[in-house]
N, C-alpha and C positions, 0 to 999 in steps of 0.2 A: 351972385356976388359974395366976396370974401364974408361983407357984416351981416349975414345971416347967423353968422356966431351970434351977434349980439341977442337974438331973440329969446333968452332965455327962458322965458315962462313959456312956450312955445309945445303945446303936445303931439299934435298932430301936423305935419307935412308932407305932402302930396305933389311929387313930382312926375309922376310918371306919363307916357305919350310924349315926349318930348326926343331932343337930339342932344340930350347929354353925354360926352364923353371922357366927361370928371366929375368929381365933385370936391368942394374945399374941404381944407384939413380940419376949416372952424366949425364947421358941423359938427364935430366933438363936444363942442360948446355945449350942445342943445340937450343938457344933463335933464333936462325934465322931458324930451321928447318920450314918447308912448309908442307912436306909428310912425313909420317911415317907408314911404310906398316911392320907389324907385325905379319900379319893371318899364318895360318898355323903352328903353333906353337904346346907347351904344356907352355902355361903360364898357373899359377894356382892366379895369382894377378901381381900388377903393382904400381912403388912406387909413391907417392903423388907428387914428384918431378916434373913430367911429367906436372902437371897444371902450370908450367913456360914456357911451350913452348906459345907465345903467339902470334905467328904469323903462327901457325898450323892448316893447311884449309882443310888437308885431315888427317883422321887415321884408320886405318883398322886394326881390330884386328879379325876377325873373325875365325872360325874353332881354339878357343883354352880351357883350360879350366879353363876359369873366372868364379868366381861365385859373384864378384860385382866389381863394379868399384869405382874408391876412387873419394871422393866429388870434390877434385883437379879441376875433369873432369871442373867444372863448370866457372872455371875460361880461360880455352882455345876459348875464345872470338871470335876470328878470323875463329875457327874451322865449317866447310861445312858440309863435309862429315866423319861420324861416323858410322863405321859398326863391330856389334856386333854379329852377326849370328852364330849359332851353338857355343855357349858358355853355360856354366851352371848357368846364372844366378838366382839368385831366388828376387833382387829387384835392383830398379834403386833410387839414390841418386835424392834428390829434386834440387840439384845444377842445373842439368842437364837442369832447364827451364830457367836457364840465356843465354843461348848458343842461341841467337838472330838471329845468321846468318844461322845457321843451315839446310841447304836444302834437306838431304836424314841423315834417320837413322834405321839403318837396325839391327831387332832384333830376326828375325825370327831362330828357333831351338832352342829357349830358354824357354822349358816348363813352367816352375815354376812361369814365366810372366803371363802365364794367359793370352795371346795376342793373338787374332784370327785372319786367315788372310785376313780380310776384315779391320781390323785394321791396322795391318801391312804394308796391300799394296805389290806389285810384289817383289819379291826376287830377285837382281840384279844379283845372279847365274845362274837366268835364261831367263834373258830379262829385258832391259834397259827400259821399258815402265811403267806407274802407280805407280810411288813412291805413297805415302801414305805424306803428309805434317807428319814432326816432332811434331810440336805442336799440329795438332790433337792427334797422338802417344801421347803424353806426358797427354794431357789433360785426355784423353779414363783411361790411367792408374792413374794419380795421384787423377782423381776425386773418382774413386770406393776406393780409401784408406781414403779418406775423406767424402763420400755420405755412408747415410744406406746402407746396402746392406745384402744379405741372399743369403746363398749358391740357387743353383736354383736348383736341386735335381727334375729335368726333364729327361726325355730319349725318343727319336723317336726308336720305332721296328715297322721294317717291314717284315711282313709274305706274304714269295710266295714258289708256287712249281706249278704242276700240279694240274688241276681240279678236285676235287675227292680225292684230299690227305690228305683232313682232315684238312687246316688250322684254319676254324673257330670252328671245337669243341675244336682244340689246346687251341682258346683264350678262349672257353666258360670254357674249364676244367681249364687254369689258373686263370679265375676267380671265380670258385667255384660254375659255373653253370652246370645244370645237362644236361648229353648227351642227346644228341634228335637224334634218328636212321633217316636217310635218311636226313639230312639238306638240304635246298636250297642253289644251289649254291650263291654265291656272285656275286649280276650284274657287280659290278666293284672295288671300297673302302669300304672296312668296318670300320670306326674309332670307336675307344673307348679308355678310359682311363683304366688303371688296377693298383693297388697300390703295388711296391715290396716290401715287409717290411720284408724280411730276407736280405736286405743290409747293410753293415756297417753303422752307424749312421743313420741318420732320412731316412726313407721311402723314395724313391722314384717312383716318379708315371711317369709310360710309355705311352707314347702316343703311341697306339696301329694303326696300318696298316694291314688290311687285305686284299691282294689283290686277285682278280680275279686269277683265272688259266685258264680261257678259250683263244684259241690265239688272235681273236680279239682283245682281251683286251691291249696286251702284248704292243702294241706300246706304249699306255699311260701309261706305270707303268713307263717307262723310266724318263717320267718327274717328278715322283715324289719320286723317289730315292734319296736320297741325303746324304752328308758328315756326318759325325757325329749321325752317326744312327747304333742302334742292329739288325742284318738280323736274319732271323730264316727261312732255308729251307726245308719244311716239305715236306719228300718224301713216299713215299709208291710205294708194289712191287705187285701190283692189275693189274696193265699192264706190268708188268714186263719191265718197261720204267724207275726204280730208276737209273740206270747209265749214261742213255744219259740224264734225267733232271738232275741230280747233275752235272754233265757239263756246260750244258746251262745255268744255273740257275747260278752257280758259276763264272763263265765267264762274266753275265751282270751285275753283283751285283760288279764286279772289273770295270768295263767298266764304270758304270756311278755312283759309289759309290767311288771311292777311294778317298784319301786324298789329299793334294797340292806336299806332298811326294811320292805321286806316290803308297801308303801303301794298301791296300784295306782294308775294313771294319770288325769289328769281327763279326762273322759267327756262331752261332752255329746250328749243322743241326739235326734234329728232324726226325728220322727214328719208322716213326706211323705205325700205325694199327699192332704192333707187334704179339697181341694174334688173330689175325683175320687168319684162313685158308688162304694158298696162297697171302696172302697179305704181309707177311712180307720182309721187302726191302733186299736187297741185294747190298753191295758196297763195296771195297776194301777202308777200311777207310783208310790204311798208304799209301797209295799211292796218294790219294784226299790230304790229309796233308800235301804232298810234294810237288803238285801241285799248291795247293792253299793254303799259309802257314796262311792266314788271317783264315783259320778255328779254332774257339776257344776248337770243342768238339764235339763228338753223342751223343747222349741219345734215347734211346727207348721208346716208348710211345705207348699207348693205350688207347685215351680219354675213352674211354666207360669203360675200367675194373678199369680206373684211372692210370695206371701204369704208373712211369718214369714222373710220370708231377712234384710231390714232387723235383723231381731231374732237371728236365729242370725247374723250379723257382729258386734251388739251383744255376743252371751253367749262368743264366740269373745275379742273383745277383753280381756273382764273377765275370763277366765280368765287370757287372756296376760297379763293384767295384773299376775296373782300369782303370774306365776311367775318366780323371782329369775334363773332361771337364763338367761332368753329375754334381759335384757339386762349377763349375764356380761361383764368386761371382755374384752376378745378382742385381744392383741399385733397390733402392726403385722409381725411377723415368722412368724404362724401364717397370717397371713391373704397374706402373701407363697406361704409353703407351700403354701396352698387353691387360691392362681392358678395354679400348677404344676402343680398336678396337675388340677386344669381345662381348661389351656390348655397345657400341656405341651410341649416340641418335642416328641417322640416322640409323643404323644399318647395310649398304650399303653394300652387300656382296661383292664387290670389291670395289677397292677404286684408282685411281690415285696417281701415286709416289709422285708428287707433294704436293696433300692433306696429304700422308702419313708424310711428312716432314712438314707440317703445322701440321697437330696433334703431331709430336714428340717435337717442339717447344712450342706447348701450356704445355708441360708436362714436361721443362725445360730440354730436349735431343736438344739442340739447335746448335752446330756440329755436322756437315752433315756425318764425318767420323762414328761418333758413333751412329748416324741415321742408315748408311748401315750396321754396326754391330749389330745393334741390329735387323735388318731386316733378313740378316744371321740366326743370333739364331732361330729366329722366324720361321723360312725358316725351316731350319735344325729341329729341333722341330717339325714341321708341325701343329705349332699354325696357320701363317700365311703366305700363301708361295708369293712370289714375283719373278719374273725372269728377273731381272736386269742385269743379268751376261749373260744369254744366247741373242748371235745375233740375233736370231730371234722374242724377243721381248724386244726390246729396248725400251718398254712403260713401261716398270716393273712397270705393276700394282699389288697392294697388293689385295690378294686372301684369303674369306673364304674359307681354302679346304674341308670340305663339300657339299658346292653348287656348286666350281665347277666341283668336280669330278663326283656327283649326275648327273649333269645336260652333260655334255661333255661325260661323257659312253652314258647315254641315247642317245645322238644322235647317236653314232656308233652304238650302238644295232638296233635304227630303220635301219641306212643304210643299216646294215646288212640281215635284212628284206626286203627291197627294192632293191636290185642287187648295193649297192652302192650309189645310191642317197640319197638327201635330198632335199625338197621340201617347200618351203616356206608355202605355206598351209597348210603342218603338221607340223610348230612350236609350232602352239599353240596346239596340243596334247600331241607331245614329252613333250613338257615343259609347263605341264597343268600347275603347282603351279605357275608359271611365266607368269603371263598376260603383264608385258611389251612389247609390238613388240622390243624398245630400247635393251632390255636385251637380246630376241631373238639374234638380232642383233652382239649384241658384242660378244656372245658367237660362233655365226657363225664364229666371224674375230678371235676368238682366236683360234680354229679350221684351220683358213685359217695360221695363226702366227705359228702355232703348224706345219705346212705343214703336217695334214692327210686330210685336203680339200681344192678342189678350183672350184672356180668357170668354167666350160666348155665356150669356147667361141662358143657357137651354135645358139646367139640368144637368148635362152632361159633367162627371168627372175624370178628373185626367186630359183635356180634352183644349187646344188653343188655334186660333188663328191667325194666320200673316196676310192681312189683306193684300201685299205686293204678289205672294204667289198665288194668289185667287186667278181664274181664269178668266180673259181677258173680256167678252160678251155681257155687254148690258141686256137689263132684264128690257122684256116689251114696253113697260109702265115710264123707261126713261125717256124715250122720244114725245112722252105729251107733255112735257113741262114745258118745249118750245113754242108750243101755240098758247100757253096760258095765257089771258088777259088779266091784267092789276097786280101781276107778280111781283115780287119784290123783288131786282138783281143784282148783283154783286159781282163785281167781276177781279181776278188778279192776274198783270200780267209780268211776266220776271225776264229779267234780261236772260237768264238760266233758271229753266225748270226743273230740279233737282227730282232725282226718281225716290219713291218715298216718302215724298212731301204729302203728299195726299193722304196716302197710307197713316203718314201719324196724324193726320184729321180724323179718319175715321177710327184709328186706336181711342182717339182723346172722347169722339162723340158716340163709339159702337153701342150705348144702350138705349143711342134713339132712333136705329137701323130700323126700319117697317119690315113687315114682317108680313107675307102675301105664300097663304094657304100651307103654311109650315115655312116656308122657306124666306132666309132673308135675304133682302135686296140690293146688293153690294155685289160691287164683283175687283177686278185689280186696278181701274182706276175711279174707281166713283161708289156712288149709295145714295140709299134714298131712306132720308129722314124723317120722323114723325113724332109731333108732341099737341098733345091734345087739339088734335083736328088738324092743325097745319103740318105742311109736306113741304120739305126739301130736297132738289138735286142737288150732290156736290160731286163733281166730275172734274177729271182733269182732261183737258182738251191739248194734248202734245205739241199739234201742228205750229199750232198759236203760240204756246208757252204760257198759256192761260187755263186758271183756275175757274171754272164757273158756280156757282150757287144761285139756287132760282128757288126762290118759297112761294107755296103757295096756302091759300087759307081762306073761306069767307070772312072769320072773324079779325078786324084788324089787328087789335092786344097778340093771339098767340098768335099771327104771321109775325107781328115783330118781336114776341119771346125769339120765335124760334130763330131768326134773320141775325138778330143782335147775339144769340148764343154761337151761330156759325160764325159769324164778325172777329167775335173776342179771340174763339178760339182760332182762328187764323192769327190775328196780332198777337197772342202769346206765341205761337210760336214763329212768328216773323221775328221779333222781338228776343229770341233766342237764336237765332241765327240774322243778326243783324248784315250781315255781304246780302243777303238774298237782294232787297232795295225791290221788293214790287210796285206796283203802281196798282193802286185801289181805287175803285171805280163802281158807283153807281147808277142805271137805268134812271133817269129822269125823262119823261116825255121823248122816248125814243134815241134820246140820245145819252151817251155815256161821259158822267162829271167823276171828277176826282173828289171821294170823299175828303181828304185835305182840305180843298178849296172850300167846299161845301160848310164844313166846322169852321175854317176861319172867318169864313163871311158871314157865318152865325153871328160868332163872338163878338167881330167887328159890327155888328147892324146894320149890315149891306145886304143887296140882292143879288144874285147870281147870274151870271151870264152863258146861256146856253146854244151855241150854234144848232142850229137844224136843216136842215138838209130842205132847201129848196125855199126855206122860211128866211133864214139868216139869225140874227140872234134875237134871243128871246131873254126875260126877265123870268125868276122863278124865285121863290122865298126858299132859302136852304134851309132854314128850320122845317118847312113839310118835309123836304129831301130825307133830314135826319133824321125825322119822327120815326122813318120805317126800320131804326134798328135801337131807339132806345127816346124815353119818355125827356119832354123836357128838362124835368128838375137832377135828372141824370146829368145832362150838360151845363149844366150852372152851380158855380163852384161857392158862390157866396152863401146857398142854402146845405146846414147844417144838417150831415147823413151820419148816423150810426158805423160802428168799426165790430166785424167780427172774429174774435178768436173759436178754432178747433179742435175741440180735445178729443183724442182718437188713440182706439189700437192700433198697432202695426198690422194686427190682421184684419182688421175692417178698412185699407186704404180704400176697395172699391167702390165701395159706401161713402166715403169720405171724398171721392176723385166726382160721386154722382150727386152731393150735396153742393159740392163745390160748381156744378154746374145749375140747379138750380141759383146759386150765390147771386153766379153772374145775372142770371133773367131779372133777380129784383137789382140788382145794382144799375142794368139797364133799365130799370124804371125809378133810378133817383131815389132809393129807398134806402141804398147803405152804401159807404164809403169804397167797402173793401174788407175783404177777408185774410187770415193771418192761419198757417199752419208750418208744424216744425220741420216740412221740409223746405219751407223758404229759409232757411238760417243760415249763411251765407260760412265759408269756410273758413275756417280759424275765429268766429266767434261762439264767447265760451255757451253751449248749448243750453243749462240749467241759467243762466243769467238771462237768456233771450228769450225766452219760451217764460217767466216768469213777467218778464218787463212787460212784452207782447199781451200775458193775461192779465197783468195789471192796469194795461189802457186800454184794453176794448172794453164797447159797451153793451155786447150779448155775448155771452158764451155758450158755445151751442156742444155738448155731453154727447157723444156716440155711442150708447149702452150695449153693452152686450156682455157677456162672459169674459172674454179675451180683458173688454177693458178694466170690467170690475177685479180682475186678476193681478191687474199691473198697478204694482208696486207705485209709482210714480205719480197714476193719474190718482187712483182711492190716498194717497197722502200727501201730495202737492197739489197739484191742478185741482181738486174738488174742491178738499176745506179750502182753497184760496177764491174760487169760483164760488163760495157760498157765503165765503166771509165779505165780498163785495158786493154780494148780493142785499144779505142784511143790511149794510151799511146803504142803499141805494143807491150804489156806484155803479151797478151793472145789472141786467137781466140773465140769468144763467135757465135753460133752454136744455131738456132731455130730449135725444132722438132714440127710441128705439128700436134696435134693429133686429132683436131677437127675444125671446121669451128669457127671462132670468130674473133672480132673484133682486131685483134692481129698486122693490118694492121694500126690504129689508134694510136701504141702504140713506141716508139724509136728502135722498134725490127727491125722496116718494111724495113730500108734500110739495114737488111742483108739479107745475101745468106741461106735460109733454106733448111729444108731437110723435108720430101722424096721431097715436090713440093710444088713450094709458091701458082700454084696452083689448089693445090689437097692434101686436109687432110690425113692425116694416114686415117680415121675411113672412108674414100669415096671410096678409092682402093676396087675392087672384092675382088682382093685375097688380105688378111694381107702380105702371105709370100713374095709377089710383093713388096707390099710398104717397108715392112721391109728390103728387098736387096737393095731397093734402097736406104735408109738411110745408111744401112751399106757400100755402096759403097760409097756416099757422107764423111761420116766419114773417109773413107780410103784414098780419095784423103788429105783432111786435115789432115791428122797422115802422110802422105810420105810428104807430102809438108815441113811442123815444121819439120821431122827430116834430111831433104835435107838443109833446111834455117840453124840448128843447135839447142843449147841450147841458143847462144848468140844472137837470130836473133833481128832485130832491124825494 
């Protein structure tokens, strides 16, 4: 009602859930409101009234359907937080850059913006983390209304299917080149440009992807998949293998293709060699359509007779045609940027993030917000790709993809030749056109970053392995783990089992590989695991689509170190590729429960219900269920655990990636919260401000000694005296690991208590797996100690 004006001492009001499709003018009244929460509506506007509330620090209007907001807005001075999400608007009032205080503004679901979500920043409907600054938002949009700018009339297509399906006469015949009987397969990318000119308005030109079909290959197509991109899956019925590839195929194209909505990419699928004998595919298209509704369309095709390519140019166009973002307005100052790094003086086929933002600055893209968005585009485009966003290269360097996809297949090809290796003395043939050792080099670590190699600790220098091109032959010792009795099991089954997935298991866990009469036990899809006394299968089982892990061990404790350290490291990286959606599954009295159910009905203080075959259902306590991968006080959040920070060389990650795994074993025993090191630091936060905060609240800091570190500038005059200043003060416990012999005894470390031995190096121990118990035990007396003292200890 109108006399809701009259409320005027009135701070907070809370509208929202409701079928509002106004609201009064008298709401202006409510000069002392604070909050006004209005989401969930059907507003269709909002009276000008509203810019009188001037002491309004929150408003939410989300989920309604606004298509502007009144200039008013600019005068709510006081106002914080504005969130505008899933609304229809189609522009934002210039008012809106008066709003000084403003610290979150959330626009995301508002097509007609034009706002991508690297612009945007995290959607607060689903995590409280990486707002996006306001004023960068504001800048990003108000400058492209006032800077040149030119639709960009761009598209990234990527072609995969099976080897032999005919993707690259698909490109040749849409570009009006002539069939060539028996083509070479593709060693790995094929790029090329192709010009669509049956699209609405001006031509747009696709950046063409042609990927490998062979499996080696498969691991690396994953990284070059990305958002905002036309798939085209080109099948054929020559093996009579079109139904299980359109499966697979369609499955990983959602897995590492989809959208921030969760949407998956439009698809059109290219059923070739139609006029070919026996080759013509075969596949229940309304049922793939139901399945995967991201499919845009079949078309038939025949490059050699020409057939259906007229038509798959047509359904290519009308896709592009819907897609807002293919004619984005694009700055005349981004597209300055693009030639730069195109045409570069240096010509540097990668380039450092850093450099990347010192060239976007010379070219007057001097907000870092629209630095990373136009890195994005660039990304998504496969102008130039950067992996900013993926954990496991937090160097996001900018990449020619040409060179490095040329040059990163070639290595797996050779590996694949060699049982798996790669040998320092064949760089420079692998990668004849590249006489640098440096570039050698880097390409190695991005290999190693990539987790499909790592380095073996045998000794050997120069010397790496790609467990995918290991040869295929498990060892004799894998077939006993299926009669073991009291195993612990683990099981993962994915609607699509991605090739490679395994492979970065055993890159993440390769220094608990067993090791049987010199030789270790690994081969291209599995290994066999070992930490003090207990033994792990981890295999990949194809047929299924299932992952398996089976521990075995008399002693209970290390079966579930080792069970709960296979665990985690699966859900990091499930957890990084969030499409995979497996289904986790443990051995319970012969039958297999969804660890899910298992934890919730912990938490909840319920029993479990478990069918058995012949029994019917049973009761079972899920807390025993979970025992077998991690201690009680692990799964109960109300008891107070320790936080650790890492201070480490760049040269000692190895050391640092094999502490981090003991981390986990005590975290699975409810001993510490969680560990903190500087390459979890998320992109575009300022690095020396996060890495200090981070050392500032943990409550053990653990020192990786060595040479390298005592060397660096950073850690001997930030990280230490700050790690020793809280020490004294009894804010923290600060923890020496050493990892090598040095002068570390010269240095303010020497009067504490290190680990493994003050004196005996890590790198001096026979066995590693010695020294490393023995740190991990040193660390554990420290994690009971802190949570016996408290959180308050003094």
């Amino acid at each position: 009602p109108a006399q809701f004006g009259q409320l005027i001492a009135l701070t907070q009001l809370y509208l929202f859930n409701n079928r509002l499709t106004a609201v009064p003018t008298q709401l202006g009244d409510l000069t002392s409101l604070r909050e006004l929460r209005l989401q969930n509506n059907q507003l269709t506007s909002l009276p000008p009234q509203i810019g009188r509330l001037s002491t309004l620090t929150l408003l939410y209007l989300h989920t309604n359907q606004l298509a502007a907001v009144p200039a008013e807005f600019g005068k709510l001075r006081a106002l914080e937080h504005l969130l505008l999400m899933s609304n229809k608007l189609t522009s934002l009032p210039t008012e809106l850059r008066q709003l000084q205080k403003l610290k979150r503004l959330c626009l995301h679901d508002n097509p007609a913006l034009d706002l991508s979500p690297s612009v945007l920043g995290a959607d607060p409907r689903k995590t409280q983390d990486g707002f996006a600054s306001p004023q960068a938002i504001m800048d990003f949009y108000f400058s492209r209304r006032t800077e040149a700018t030119r639709p960009l009339n761009e598209v990234k297509m990527i072609l995969v299917g099976r080897g032999g399906a005919g993707k690259t006469s698909t490109v040749q015949a849409l570009r009006g080149e002539p069939f060539h009987e028996g083509e070479d397969s593709t060693p790995g990318i094929a790029l090329c440009d192709w010009k669509l000119v049956g699209c609405q308005g001006d031509p747009v030109t696709a950046h063409v992807w042609d990927f490998a079909g062979q499996v080696i290959t498969h691991a690396l197509h994953q990284f070059f998949f990305s958002e905002r991109s036309v798939y085209v899956l080109v099948l054929t019925g020559r093996e009579n293998s079109e139904r299980e590839d359109a499966e697979y195929w369609l499955k990983l194209i959602y897995a590492f293709g989809k959208d921030e909505k969760g949407e998956g990419p439009p698809v059109i699928v290219v059923l070739n060699k139609w006029d070919v004998p026996g080759c013509r595919p075969r596949v229940d298209r309304g049922a793939l359509r139901e399945r995967y509704t991201f499919i845009r369309g079949f078309v038939e095709t025949d490059c050699k007779t020409k057939k259906g390519i007229d038509d798959l140019e047509k359904a290519l166009c009308s896709e592009v045609d819907q897609l807002p973002w293919v004619r984005e307005p694009f700055p005349a100052t981004w597209d300055a940027v693009r030639r730069a790094l195109a045409r570069g003086a240096d010509k540097r086929p990668h380039l450092p993030y850093t450099d990347y933002r010192l060239l976007c600055a010379a070219h007057d893209v001097t907000e870092e917000r629209l630095q990373d968005s136009l890195s994005d585009v660039l990304h998504n485009l496969g102008a130039a790709l950067n992996y900013r966003n993926d954990p496991r290269l937090r160097e996001a360097t900018v990449l020619q993809p040409e060179w490095l996809t040329n040059h990163v297949y070639a290595l797996m090809r050779h590996a694949e030749t060699q049982e798996g290796m790669i040998r320092h003395a064949d760089l420079h043939k692998v990668l004849s056109d590249e006489p640098n050792p440096a570039v050698h080099a880097y390409l190695i670590h991005l290999m190693e970053r990539f987790e499909i190699a790592y380095a073996p600790r045998t000794g050997a220098v120069g010397l790496w392995l790609v467990p995918q091109a290991l040869p295929d032959e498990q060892p004799e010792g894998a077939a006993a783990f299926a009669t073991k009795s009291g195993a612990t099991r683990l099981r993962y089954t994915y609607p699509a089992l991605p090739e490679g997935l395994v492979a970065r298991a055993i890159v993440r866990l390769h220094e608990f590989i067993e090791e049987t009469d010199g030789k270790k036990q690994l081969w291209a899809s599995g290994a066999i695991l070992t930490r003090e006394g207990a033994r792990a299968l981890l295999r990949k089982e194809p047929q299924d689509r299932v992952v398996m892990i089976t521990v075995t061990g008399l002693d209970r404790r290390t079966r579930q170190q080792l069970a709960g350290l296979c665990r985690a490291e699966m859900r990091d990286i499930h957890r990084e590729i969030p499409g995979l959606d497996p289904t986790e599954e443990t051995q319970v009295q012969t039958a297999w429960v969804e660890t899910a159910t298992l934890e919730l009905d912990e938490e909840k203080g319920r029993m479990t219900g478990v069918s058995k075959k012949g029994v019917g259902t049973v009761v079972i306590d899920p807390a025993r269920a979970n025992d077998a991968y991690s201690e009680k006080p692990a799964r109960t959040v109300e008891v107070w655990k320790p936080t650790v920070f890492i201070s480490y060389s760049k040269n000692n990650v190895t050391q640092r990636k094999r502490l981090e795994s003991e981390l986990k074993i005590l975290k699975n025993a409810g001993l510490l919260a969680g560990h903190w090191q500087d390459r979890m630091i998320d992109p575009g936060d300022k690095w020396d401000a996060k890495i200090q905060g981070e050392l500032g609240g943990a409550d053990v800091v653990i020192i990786l000694v060595s040479s390298a570190a005592l060397s660096t500038d950073y850690i001997t005059e930030h990280e230490i005296p700050k790690a020793l200043a809280r020490e004294k003060a009894g804010e923290a416990v600060v923890v020496p690991l050493i990892l090598e012999e040095c002068r570390w005894d010269l240095t303010a470390l020497t009067d504490l208590n290190a680990v493994p031995d003050k004196g005996k190096a890590l790198n001096k121990w026979t066995r590693q797996a010695d020294a490393w118990k023995t740190v991990s035990e040193g660390l554990e007396r420290v994690f009971r100690r802190l949570m016996e003292e408290g959180k308050d200890r003094r």
